[in-house]
N, C-alpha and C positions, 0 to 999 in steps of 0.2 A: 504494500500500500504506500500513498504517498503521505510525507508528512515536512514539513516544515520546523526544520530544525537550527537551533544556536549551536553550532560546530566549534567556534574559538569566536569571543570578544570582537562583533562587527559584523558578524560573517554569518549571514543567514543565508541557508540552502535549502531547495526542497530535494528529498531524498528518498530513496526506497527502501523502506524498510519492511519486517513481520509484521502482521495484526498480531496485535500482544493479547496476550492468554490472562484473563481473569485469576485474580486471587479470591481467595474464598469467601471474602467481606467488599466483590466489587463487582460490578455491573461494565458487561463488553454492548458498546452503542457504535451506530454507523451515523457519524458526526453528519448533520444538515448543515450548521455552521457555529460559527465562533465569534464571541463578541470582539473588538476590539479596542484594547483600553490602554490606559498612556502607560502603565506599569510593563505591556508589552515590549515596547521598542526602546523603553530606558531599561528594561535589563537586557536586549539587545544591543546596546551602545556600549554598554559598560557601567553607565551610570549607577545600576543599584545591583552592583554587584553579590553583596553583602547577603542580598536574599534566596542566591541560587544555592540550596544545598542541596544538588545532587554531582557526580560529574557531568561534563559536557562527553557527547553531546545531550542536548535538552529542546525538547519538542515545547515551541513554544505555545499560548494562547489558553486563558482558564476560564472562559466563560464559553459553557456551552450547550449546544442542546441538536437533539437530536432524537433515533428510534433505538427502544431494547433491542440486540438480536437476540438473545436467546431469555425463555421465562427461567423463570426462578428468582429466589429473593425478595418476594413480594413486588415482581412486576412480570407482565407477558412478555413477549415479544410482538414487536410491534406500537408496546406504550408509546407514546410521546413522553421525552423526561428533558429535562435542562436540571443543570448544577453551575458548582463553580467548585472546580476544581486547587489544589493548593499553591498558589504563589510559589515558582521557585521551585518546582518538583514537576516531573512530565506531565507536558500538559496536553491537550486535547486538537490542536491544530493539525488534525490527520483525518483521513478519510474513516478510519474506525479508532475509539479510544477504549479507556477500564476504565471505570469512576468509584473510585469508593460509594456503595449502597448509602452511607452516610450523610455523602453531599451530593446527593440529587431528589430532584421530586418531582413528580407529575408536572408537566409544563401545562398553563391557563390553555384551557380549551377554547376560549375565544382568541386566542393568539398563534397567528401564522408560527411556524418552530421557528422558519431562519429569522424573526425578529424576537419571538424569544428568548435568543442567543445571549443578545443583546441585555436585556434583564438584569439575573444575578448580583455582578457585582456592584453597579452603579445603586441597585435597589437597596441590595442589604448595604453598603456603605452610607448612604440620605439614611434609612432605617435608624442603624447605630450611632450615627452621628448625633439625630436628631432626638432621637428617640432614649437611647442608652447613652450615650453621653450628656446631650442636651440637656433629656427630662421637658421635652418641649412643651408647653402645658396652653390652652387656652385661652385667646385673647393676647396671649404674648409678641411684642413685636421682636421679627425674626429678619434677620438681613443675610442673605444667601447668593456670595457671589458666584458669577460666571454663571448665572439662571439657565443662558441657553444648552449648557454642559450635556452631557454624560447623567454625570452627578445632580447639578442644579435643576434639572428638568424635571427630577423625578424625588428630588428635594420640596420642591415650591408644590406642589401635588400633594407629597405627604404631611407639609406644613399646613396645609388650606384643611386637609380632612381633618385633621387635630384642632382647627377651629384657631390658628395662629393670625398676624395681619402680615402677610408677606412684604417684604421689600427686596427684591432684587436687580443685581449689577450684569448689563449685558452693553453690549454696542447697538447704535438707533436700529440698526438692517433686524434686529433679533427682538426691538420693545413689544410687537403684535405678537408675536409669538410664546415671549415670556407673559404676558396678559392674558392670551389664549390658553398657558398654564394654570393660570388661575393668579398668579403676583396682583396685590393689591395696589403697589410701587412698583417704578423701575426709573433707575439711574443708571444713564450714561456713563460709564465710568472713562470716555475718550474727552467727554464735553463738562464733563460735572466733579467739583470737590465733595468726597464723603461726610468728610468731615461736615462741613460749610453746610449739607444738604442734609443732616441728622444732626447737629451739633443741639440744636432747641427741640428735639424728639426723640430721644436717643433709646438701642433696643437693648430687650434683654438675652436676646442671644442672637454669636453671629456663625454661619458656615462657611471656615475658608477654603480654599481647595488650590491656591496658588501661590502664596508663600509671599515673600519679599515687605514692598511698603506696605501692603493691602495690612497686614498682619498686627503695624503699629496703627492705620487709621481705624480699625476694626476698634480694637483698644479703647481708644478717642470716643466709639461710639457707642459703647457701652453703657449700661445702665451701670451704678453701684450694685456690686457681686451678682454684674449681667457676667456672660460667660462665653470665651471664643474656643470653639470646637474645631477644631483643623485636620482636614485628610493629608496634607504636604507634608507639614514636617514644624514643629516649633522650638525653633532655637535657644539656647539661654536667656540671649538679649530679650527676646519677647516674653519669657516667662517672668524676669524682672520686673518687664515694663508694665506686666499687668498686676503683679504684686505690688507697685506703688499706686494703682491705680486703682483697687480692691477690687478687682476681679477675675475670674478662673479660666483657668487653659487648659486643654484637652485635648491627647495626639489618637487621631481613631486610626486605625489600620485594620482594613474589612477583616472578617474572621465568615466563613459559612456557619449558615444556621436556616437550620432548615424550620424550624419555628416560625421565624420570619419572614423564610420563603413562601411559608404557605399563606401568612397574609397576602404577602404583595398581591401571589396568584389569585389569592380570593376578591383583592381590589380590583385586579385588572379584570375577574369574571364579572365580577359587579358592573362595569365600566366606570370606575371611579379616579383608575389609571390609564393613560395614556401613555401610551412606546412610540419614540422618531426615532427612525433608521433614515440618516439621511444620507448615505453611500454603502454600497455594497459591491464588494470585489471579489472573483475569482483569486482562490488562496494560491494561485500562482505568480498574483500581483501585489503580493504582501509588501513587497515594499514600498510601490505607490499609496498603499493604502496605510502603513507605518508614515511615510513622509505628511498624507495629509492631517493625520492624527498628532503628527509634532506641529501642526501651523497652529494648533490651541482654536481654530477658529470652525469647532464640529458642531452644526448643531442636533442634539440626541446622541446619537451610537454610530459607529459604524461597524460594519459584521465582515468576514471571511465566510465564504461559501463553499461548497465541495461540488 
């Protein structure tokens, strides 16, 4: 079969390889497709080296979904399942993968598989963020950059069903769209100070997803012991900044939970969730489609297909 694999630091190839043979605690699936997400291509570059523990080479791509081939383990052949496979261990970017039974579950029956795909991570990370980090409650005002994201998309959705008043950060091309999410607000962050534009309203929680300055105006616009939740990464300096400031910082890094999955799936059967897939490539074009996932400028998901 064909798979798409990290061979040495840079160097991504598709290759032939075995259909790999099920462990006793995993589920063998004939991949429809794979989500694609920015933790892809930065352990592709080199950049998040740290998380690869297996040797190379390393099949990349963990979000995914597809059909059982064979029943057993509490599914047929033939289910529809999606998972999300573990960060940094073989992943699913193949024509057939093994999933641990653990992390997967019946994919939403009102959702096409290859957008599916798509799902997973970006869900349960907005989930955890918002929800287990966050403790997002009620009437709370929540500021959620990069709305039109991955992440942000399906953030501004689970803030609105929680009953929060959204605010979020996208470019003018994305405002109707982030509104069509359901955002209550939306700032320009190319035309507009954060600061300047919440400084007299200020929220009590914010979702960053992109590190850098955003991370100290975030800070700025906080409520007293409001609280910045971050999927990026948060440095010393910022956890300083917010201890002078009395409020809390939180580094989330997705974990599967199938708990969780089964909400999301139960939101999207409800139609309460919305999925963009707004490109979709032949996984023999993975790297045009890694290239347009580094422009930061995706709006929704983009998926790998077989």
């Amino acid at each position: 079969m064909k798979a798409v694999q990290l061979n040495e630091t840079g160097r991504v190839e598709i290759r032939d390889i075995a259909v790999p043979e099920p462990e006793h605690d995993e589920i063998l699936i004939k991949v429809a497709a794979v989500g694609i997400n920015p933790v892809d291509w930065k352990i592709a570059s080199g950049q998040l080296d740290q998380l690869i523990n297996q040797p190379l080479p390393l099949t990349l791509g963990w979000d995914v979904a597809g059909e059982v081939v064979h029943a057993g383990k509490g599914y047929l052949a033939g289910d529809k399942v999606y998972g999300m496979k573990a960060i940094g261990q073989e992943g699913a970017l193949s024509e057939y993968c093994t999933i641990k039974r653990s992390l997967l579950s019946l994919a939403p029956k009102t959702l096409d598989i290859v957008k599916a795909a798509s799902v997973p991570m970006v869900s349960l990370t907005s989930w955890q963020a918002l929800f287990t980090a966050g403790n997002i409650r009620r009437h709370q005002r929540v500021l959620i950059q990069a709305g039109a994201g991955g992440v942000g998309s399906i953030a501004i959705q689970l803030a609105k069903i929680m009953g929060a008043y959204v605010i979020a950060t996208t470019s003018a091309k994305n405002r109707d769209y982030v509104l069509d999410l359901g955002a209550d607000e939306v700032i320009d962050y190319r035309t507009s100070n954060i600061i300047d534009v919440l400084k007299d309203n200020p929220v009590d929680l914010v979702l960053e997803s992109q590190s850098g300055e955003f991370q100290l105006e975030a800070i700025e616009v906080l409520k007293p012991k409001g609280k910045l939740v971050s999927i990026s990464w948060i440095p010393p300096e910022i956890i300083k900044a917010a201890e002078r400031k009395g409020v809390e910082t939180e580094f989330v890094f997705v974990q599967y939970n199938a708990e969780h999955l089964r909400h999301i799936t139960d939101l999207i059967d409800d139609d309460q969730l919305k999925v963009t897939i707004s490109g979709q490539y032949h996984f023999e074009d993975i790297a045009k489609a890694y290239d347009e996932s580094k422009q930061g400028r995706v709006r929704g998901k983009l998926v790998a297909t077989f």
